[in-house]
N, C-alpha and C positions, 0 to 999 in steps of 0.2 A: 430636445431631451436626449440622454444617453442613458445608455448602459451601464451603472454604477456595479463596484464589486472593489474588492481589498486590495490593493497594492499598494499596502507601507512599507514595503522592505526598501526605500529607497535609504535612507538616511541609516537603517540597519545594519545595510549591507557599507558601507561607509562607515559605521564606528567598527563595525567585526575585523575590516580591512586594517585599518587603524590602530586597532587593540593589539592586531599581530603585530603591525611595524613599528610601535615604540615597543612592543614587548623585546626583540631585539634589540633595541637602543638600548632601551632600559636597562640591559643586562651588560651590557659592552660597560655600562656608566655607572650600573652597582659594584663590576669588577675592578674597575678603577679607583672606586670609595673606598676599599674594603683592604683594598692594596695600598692607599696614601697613611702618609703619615698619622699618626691619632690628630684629631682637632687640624687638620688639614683641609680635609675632605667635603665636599659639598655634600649639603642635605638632599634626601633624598623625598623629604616629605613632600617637594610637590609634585613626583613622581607619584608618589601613591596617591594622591587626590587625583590625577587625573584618570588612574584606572577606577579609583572610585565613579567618575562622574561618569566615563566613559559602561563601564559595568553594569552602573546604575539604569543609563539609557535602554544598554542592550536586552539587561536580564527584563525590565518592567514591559517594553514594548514586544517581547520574545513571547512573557509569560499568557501578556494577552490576547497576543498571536493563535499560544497553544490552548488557551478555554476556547476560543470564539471557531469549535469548530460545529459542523464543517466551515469554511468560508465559503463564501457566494460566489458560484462560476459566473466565469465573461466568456458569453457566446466569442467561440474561437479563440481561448485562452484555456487549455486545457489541464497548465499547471495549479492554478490557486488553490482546487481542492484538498491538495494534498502540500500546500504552504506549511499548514501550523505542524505537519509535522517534519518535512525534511528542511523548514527553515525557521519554524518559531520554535520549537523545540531545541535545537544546539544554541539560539540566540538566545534561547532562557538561561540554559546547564552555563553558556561560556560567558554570558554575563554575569552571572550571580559569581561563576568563580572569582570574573576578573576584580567584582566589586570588594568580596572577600581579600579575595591579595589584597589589592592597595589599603583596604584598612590593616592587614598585618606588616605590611612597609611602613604604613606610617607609626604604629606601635611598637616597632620594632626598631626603627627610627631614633623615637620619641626613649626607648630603655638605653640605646646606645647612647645618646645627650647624656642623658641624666648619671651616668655609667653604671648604671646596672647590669648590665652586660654586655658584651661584645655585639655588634653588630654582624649578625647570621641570618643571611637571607634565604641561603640555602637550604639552612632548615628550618627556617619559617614556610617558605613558600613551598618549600617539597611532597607535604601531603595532599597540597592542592593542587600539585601538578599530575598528583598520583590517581586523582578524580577525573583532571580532565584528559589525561593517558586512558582512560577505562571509556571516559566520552569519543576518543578518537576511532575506537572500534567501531563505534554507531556512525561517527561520520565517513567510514572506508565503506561500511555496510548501504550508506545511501547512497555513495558515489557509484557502487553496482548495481544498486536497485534500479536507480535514476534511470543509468543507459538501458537496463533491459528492459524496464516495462517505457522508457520513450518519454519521461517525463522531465530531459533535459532539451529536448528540440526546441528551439526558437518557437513564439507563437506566428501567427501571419497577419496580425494586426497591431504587433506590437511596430512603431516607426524604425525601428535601430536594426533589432534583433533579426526582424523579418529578413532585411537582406542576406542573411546567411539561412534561409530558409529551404528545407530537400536539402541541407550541405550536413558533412559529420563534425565540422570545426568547434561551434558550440556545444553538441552535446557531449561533446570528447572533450573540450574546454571546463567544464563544468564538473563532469567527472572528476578531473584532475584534480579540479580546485576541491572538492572536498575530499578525496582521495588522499592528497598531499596533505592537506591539513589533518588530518587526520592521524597522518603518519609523523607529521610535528608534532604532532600533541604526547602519541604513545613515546617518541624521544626526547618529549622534554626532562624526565625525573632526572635523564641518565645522563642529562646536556655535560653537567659541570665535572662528572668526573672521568669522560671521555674526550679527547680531542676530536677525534674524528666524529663520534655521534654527537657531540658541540654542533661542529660546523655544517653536518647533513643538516639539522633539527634549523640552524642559523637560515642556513638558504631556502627551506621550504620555508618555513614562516616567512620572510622575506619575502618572497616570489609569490607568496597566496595574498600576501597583506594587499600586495601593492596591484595583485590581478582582482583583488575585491574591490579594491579601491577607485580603480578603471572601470568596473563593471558598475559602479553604483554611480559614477558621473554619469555612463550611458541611459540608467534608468532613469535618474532624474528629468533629463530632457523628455526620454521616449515616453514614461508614466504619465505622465500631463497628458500625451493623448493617444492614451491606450484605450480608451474608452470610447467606441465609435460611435455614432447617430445611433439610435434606436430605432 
């Protein structure tokens, strides 16, 4: 018999990672479309399905995250209480965005085909960047909370984590990670008509995607048996 309690954010924290590294891509590859010749240019519509489906994942499994509170503590796991909100909560707000974009890429898409207007992403996707700019506040706000009230420290029963346990790497790790993302977020409206806040906004997102994306390998193994005998 074990010890049962919530730890889905495995596959969560793997689309979030995700959603930020093609979101870079994505954009390297809109500005290239948008720059080619008319009727040159590749579609961009399966671009936007896959932030749909990616979006889809994140907002539904975020949202469920954020009702089903409290969640149920794991003796010597002293983060889960407070899961749905320093981590079901932005995976609700940053899913339902991203889900939103990709339906505006791909209608926006779908009007440039048809030539009903130019193809403008910029200001399609701008007032949703402008939402989740306002969301990155809450994510700099929990990357401070986290470290000060201690709810980034490794658990001692998790298999992975534990190793860096008494050390400051993860919860300074962790901080960062939502810190910086955070700080991508508030720079994205302003990416396209700044070089320099471009390429700030380029490398954090980059650099968080890809440190979510490592972090959610290591859960996947350690979650299987986070759960000790009873």
């Amino acid at each position: 018999m074990i010890m049962q309690g919530v730890t889905f954010n495995t596959t969560m924290a793997l689309v979030a990672g995700t959603i930020m590294i093609l979101a870079v891509v994505f954009a390297r590859t809109a500005a290239r479309a948008q720059a080619a010749v008319p009727g040159k240019a590749r579609t961009l519509t399966g671009w936007g399905w896959a932030f749909v489906a990616l979006g889809a994942y994140l907002g539904v499994t975020g949202m469920y995250m954020t009702l089903m509170w409290p969640l149920k503590e794991v003796d010597g796991a002293f983060c889960c209480t407070v899961d749905n909100v320093t981590f079901g909560e932005p995976a609700a707000l940053y899913g339902l965005l991203t889900f939103i974009a990709g339906l505006a890429i791909i209608a926006a898409q779908k009007a440039a085909d048809r030539k009903e207007r130019p193809l403008d992403l910029v200001g399609t996707l701008r007032p949703i960047l402008y939402v989740a700019a306002v969301g990155g506040v809450g994510l700099v706000m929990f990357a401070i909370a986290g470290m000060h009230f201690g709810m980034w420290r490794p658990p001692d029963i998790e298999p992975i984590a534990r190793l860096m346990a008494g050390q400051i790497w993860e919860p300074l790790m962790v901080m960062c990670l939502y810190g910086f993302s955070g700080i991508a977020a508030m720079l994205a409206p302003f990416a396209p008509e700044n070089k320099w806040v471009g390429r700030i906004a380029t490398l954090l997102t980059w650099g968080c995607g890809v440190t979510w994306v490592f972090l959610s390998f290591t859960v996947f193994y350690s979650h299987v048996g986070f759960f000790p005998p009873a």
